[in-house]
Phi, psi and omega in degrees: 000336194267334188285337186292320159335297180295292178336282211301315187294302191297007203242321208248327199299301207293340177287326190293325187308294180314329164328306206280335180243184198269140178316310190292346170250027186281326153301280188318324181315313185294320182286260191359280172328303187287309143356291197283320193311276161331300194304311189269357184276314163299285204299305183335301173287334166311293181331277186332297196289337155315304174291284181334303179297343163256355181217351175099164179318309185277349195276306194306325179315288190325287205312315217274326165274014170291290184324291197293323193252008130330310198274016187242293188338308157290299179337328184267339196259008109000115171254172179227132169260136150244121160238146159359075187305170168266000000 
């Protein structure tokens, strides 16, 4: 399941990105994005392991699905604005 994941992110995040901005900043765009991929792929696992070393293995599981289903209250009240491409 997570590889069918990594596909779908790695495939569609750099297109909204590039959607979203004007041609001439569609390279940083893409750069960011790949940036945050690589930051959290690094920092992710430290945190985890971190956490794991202060609260133990099973607790960090419990901690990492605190962290993700955090995240959906923002994910749904995100609104997408269209403005006026260049």
């Amino acid at each position: 399941m997570e590889g069918i994941a990594s596909g779908v992110l790695f495939a569609t995040l750099p297109v909204l990105a590039v959607e979203s901005v004007g041609q001439a900043n569609r390279g940083p765009a893409i750069g960011i994005i790949r940036t945050f991929f690589a930051a959290g792929g690094l920092l992710g696992p430290m945190f985890i392991i971190s956490v794991s070393s202060m609260i133990g293995a099973a607790n960090s599981f419990i901690v990492t699905a605190v962290i993700i289903f955090a995240t959906i209250p923002i994910v749904l009240t995100l609104k997408e604005t269209r403005r006026h491409r260049e």
